[in-house]
C-alpha positions as CSV (number, residue, x, y, z in Angstrom):
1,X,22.6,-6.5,-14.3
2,X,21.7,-3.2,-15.4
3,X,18.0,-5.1,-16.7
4,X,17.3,-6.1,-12.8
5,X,18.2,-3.3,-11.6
6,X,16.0,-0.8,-13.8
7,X,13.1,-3.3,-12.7
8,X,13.9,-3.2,-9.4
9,X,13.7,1.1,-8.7
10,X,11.0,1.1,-11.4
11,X,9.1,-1.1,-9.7
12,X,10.1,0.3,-6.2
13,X,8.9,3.9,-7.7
14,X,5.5,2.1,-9.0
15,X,4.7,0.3,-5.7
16,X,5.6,3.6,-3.7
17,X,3.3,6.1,-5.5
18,X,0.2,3.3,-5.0
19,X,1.1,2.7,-1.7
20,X,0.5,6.7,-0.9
21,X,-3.0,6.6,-1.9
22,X,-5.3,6.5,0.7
23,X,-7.0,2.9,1.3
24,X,-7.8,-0.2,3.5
25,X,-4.5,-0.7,4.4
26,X,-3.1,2.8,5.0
27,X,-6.2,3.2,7.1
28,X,-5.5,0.5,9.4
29,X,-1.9,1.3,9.5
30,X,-2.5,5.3,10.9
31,X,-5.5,3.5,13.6
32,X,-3.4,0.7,14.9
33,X,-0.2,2.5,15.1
34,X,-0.5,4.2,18.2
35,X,-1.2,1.5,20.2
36,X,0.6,-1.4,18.4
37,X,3.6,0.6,17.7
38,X,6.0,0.9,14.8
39,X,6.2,-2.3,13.4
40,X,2.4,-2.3,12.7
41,X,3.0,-1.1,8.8
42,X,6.1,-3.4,8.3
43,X,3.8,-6.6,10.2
44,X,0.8,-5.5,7.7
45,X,3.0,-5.6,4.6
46,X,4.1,-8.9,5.5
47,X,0.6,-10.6,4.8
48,X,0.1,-8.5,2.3
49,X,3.0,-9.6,0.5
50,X,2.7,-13.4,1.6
51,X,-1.1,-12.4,-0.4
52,X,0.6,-10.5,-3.5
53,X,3.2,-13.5,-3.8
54,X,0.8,-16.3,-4.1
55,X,-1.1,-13.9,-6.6
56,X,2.2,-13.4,-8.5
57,X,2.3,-17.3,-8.8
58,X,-1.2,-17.4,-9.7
59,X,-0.6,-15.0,-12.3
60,X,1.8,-16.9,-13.2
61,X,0.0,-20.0,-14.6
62,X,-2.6,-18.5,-15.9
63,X,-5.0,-16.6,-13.3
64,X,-5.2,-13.7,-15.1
65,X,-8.1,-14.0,-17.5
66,X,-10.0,-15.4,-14.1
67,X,-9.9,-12.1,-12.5
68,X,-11.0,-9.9,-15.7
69,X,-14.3,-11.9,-15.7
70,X,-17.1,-9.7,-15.1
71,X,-19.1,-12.1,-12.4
72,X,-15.7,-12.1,-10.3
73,X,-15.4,-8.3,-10.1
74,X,-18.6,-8.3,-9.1
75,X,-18.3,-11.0,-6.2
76,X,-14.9,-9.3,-5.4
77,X,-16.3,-5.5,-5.4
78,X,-19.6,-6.9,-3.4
79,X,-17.7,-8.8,-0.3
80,X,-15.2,-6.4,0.0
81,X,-17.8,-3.7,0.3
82,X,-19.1,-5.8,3.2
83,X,-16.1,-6.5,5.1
84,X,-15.0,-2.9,5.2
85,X,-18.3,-1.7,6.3
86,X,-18.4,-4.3,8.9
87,X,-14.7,-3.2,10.2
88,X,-16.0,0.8,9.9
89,X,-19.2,0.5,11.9
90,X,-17.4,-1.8,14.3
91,X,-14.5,0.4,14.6
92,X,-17.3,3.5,15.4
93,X,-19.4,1.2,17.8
94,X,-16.1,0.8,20.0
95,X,-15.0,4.8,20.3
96,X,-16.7,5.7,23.4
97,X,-14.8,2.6,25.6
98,X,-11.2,3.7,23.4
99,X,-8.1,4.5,25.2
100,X,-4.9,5.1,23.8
101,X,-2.1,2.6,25.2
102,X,0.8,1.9,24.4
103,X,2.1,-1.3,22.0
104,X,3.8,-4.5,22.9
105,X,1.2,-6.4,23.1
106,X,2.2,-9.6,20.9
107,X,-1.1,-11.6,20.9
108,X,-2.2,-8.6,19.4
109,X,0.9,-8.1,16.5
110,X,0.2,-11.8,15.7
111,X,-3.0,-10.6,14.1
112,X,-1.7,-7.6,12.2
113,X,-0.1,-10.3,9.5
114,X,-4.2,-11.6,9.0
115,X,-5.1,-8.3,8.7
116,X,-2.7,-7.5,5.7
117,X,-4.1,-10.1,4.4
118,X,-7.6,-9.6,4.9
119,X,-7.4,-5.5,3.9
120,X,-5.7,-6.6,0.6
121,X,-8.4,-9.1,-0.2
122,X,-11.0,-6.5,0.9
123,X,-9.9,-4.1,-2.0
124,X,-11.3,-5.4,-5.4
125,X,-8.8,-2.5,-7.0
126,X,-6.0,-4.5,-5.9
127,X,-7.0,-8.0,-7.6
128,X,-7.8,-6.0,-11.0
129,X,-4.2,-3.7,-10.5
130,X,-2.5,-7.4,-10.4
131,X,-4.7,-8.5,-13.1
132,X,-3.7,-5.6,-15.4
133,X,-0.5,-3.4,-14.5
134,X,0.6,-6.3,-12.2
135,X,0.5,-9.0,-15.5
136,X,2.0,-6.7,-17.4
137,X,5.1,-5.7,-15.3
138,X,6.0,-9.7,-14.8
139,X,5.3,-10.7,-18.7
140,X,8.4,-7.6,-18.9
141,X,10.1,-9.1,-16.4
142,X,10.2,-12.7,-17.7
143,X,12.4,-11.3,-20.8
144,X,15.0,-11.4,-18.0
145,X,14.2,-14.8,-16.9
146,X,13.1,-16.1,-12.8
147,X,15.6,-13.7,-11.5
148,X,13.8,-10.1,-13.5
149,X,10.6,-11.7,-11.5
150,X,12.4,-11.4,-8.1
151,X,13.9,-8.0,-9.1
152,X,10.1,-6.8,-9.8
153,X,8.9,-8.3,-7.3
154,X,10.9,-7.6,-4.6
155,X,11.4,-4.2,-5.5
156,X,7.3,-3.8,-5.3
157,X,7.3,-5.6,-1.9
158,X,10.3,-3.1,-0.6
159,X,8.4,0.2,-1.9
160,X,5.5,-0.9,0.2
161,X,7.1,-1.6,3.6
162,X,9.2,1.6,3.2
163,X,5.8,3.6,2.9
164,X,4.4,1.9,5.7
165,X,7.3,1.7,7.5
166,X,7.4,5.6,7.6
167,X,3.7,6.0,8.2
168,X,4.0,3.8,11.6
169,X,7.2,5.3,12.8
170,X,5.9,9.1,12.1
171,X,2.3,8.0,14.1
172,X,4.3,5.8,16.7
173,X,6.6,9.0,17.6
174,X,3.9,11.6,17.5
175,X,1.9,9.5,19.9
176,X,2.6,11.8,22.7
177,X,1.1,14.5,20.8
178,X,-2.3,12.3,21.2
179,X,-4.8,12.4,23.9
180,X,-7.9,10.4,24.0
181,X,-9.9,12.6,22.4
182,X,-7.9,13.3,19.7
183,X,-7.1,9.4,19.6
184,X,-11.1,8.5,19.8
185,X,-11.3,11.6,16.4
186,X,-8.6,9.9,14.7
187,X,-10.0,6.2,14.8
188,X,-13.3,7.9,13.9
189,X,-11.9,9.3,10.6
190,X,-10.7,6.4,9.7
191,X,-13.6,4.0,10.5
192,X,-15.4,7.1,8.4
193,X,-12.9,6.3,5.3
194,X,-13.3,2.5,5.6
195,X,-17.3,3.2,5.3
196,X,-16.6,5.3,2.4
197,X,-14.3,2.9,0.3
198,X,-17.1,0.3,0.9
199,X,-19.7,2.5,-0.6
200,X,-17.6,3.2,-3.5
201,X,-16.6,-0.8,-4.0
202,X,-20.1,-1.6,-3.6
203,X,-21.5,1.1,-6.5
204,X,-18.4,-0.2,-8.6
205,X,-19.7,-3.7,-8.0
206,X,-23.6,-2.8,-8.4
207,X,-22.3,-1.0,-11.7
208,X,-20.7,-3.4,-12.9
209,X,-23.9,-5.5,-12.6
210,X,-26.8,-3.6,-14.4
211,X,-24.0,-2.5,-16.9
């Protein structure tokens, strides 16, 4: 017991200091949170961890090697790049028509799920975490057989929806601190840090390439 339970906060306390880092997904959290409301970390972790459960699977059987090749980085570093610039011009396009409103809207929530999904897939340093730190933590965990697997892994899953879970409520709460403006500057800088993670994936992937 004591096994699955060190794997469980370790892995918690692993999950929760890369979940603080700025990326994708934090971004999108802090400029869909005012209008979609609290549950707008806790819905984007879900299909992030729907994602990073069929990786763990993949893992599993094999999939590792795969994502240590050189050509997939590339293709992985390259289309990510593209999505998040798309999403970060798109995002500035929109600020002069933005408003902030409030949540509820559940055609809307539907999407955040796809959007966990699509934000993990959209950061190349989140296959090669998995590929490396990731593989390693479950080839530990299988010393304690399925069940160390599910400690780890749920314990990663739990450190990220408490982190996003926070980062909603606090936005959510404080939305009454927010006027247009201030929503419009806030969407900005965040459509601004989705065009600079797509730079940065796409000189990793170019790198990686000439290299």
């Amino acid at each position: 017991m004591s096994l699955f339970i060190t794997l469980f906060v370790t892995s918690f306390i692993v999950a929760l200091s890369g979940a603080v880092m700025p990326g994708p997904l934090l971004t999108i959290t802090i400029s869909e949170s005012p209008r979609r409301g609290m549950m707008t970390g806790p819905l984007l972790i879900v299909g992030h961890g729907v994602l990073e459960l069929a990786l763990v699977l993949a893992l599993l059987m094999g999939l590792a090697p795969v994502l240590k090749m050189k050509p997939v980085f590339i293709v992985i570093a390259l289309a990510g790049s593209a999505v998040l610039l798309w999403m970060g011009v798109g995002m500035l396009k929109s600020l002069p028509t933005m408003v902030l409103t409030t949540a509820g809207d559940n055609a809307e929530g539907k999407n955040l799920i796809l959007s966990g999904i699509l934000m993990s897939l959209a950061n190349p340093y989140w296959s090669i975490w998995w590929a490396t730190i990731g593989l390693g933590y479950i080839l530990h965990s299988m010393d304690a057989g399925i069940m160390g697997v599910v400690a780890f892994f749920s314990g990663h899953i739990l450190g990220d929806l408490f982190w996003y879970a926070a980062v909603s409520t606090a936005v959510w709460k404080g939305r009454k601190l927010l006027s247009d403006r201030s929503y419009r500057i806030l969407i900005g800088t965040c459509a601004l840090f989705l065009i600079a993670f797509s730079f940065l994936f796409a000189f990793s992937g170019v790198r990686k390439l000439i290299s």
